[in-house]
C-alpha positions in Angstrom: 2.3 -29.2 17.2 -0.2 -30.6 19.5 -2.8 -28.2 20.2 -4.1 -26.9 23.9 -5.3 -29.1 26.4 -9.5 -28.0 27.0 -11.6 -28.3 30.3 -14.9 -27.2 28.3 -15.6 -27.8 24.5 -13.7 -26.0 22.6 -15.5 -22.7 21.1 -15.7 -21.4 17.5 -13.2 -19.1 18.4 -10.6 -22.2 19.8 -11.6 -23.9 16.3 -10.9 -20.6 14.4 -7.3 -20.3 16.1 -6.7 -23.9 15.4 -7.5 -23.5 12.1 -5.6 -20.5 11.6 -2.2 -22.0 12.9 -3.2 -25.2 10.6 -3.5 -23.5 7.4 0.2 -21.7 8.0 1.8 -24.6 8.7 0.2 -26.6 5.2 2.8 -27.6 2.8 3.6 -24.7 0.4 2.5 -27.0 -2.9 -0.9 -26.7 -1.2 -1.0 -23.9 0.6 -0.3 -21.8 -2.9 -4.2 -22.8 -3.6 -5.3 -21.2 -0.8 -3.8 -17.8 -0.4 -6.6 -15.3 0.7 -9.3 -18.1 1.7 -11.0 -17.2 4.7 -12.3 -19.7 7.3 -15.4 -19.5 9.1 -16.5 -21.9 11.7 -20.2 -22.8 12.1 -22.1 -24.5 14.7 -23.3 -27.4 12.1 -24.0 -27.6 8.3 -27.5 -26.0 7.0 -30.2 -28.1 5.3 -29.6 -26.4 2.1 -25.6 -27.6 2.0 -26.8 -31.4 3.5 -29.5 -31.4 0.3 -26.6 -30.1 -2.0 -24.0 -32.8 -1.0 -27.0 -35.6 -0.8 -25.9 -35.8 2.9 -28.8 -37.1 5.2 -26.6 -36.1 9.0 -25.2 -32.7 9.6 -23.0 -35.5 11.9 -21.5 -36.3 8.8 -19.6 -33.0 7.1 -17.0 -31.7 9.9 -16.0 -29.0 6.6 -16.4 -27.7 3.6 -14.5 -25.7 0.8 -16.8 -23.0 -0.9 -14.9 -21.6 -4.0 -14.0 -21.4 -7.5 -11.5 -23.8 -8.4 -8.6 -22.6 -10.0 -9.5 -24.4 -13.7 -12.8 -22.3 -13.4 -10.7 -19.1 -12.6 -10.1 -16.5 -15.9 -8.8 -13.0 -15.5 -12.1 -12.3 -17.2 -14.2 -13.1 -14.6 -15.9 -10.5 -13.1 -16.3 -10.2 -9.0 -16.5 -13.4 -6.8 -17.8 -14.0 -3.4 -14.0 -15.0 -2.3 -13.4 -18.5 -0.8 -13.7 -20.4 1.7 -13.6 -23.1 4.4 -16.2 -23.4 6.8 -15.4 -26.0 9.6 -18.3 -27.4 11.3 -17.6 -27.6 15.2 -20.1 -29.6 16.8 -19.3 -33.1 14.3 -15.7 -31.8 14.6 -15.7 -32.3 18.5 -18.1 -35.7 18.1 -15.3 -37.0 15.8 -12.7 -35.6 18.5 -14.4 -37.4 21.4 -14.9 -40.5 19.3 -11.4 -41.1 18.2 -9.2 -39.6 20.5 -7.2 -37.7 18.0 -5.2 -34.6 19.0 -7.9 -31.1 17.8 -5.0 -29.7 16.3 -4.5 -32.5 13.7 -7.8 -33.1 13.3 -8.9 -29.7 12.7 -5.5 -29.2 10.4 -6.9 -32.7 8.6 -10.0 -31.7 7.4 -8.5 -28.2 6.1 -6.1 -30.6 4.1 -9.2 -32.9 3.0 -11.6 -30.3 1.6 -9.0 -27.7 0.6 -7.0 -30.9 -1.6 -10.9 -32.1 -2.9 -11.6 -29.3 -4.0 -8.6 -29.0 -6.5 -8.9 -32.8 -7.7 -6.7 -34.9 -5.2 -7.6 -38.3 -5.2 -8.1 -40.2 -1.9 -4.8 -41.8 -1.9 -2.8 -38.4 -2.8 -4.9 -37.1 0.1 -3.4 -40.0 2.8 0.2 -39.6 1.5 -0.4 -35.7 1.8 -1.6 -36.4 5.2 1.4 -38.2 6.3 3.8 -35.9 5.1 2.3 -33.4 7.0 2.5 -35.5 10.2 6.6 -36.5 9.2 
């Protein structure tokens, strides 16, 4: 489901919808981890989250997943800050202009990639995840 054709960088908002109509369309075994996640797209990472992930370019994370994975989760626990994905636009359209690939799959691929890293995929269940989303 190839996304819109853009004349201007696409903004937050474009990103947001994208995102939006990506995460509906996940496979169900994945999508069952991320009922009630919200998404929020920044312009780029802060210093605080590049010091956390030891990352030295805001270039470098196009998204995140902030939660509490599920094996972390009790019915004792008391109030949350809920989940959630933030996308990062400006290394999202870098990586867009650098490879070519259609926005739609490549914002819908790093929902997959942080959402499945988050619960414990591996790399490889990651890539076969990947192509059975794009079968």
């Amino acid at each position: 489901m190839p996304g819109p054709s853009y004349t201007v960088p696409p903004s937050a908002d474009d990103l947001a919808e994208l995102a939006e109509r990506a995460l509906a369309a996940i496979p169900a075994r994945l999508a069952r981890y991320v009922k009630d996640v919200g998404i929020l797209v920044e312009e780029m990472p802060d210093d605080a989250t590049l010091d956390e992930l030891g990352l030295e370019s805001a270039w470098d994370l196009t998204g995140l997943y902030r939660g509490t994975p599920l094996i972390r989760r009790s019915i004792d626990d008391v109030a949350r800050a809920p989940d959630l994905i933030l996308l990062f636009r400006q290394p999202i359209l870098l990586e867009w202009i650098e490879t070519g690939e259609d926005l739609f799959r490549l914002v819908r691929n790093v929902l997959v990639h942080e959402i499945a890293h988050h619960f414990g995929f591996s790399d490889a269940d990651i890539e076969r995840l990947e192509r059975e989303i794009d079968d």
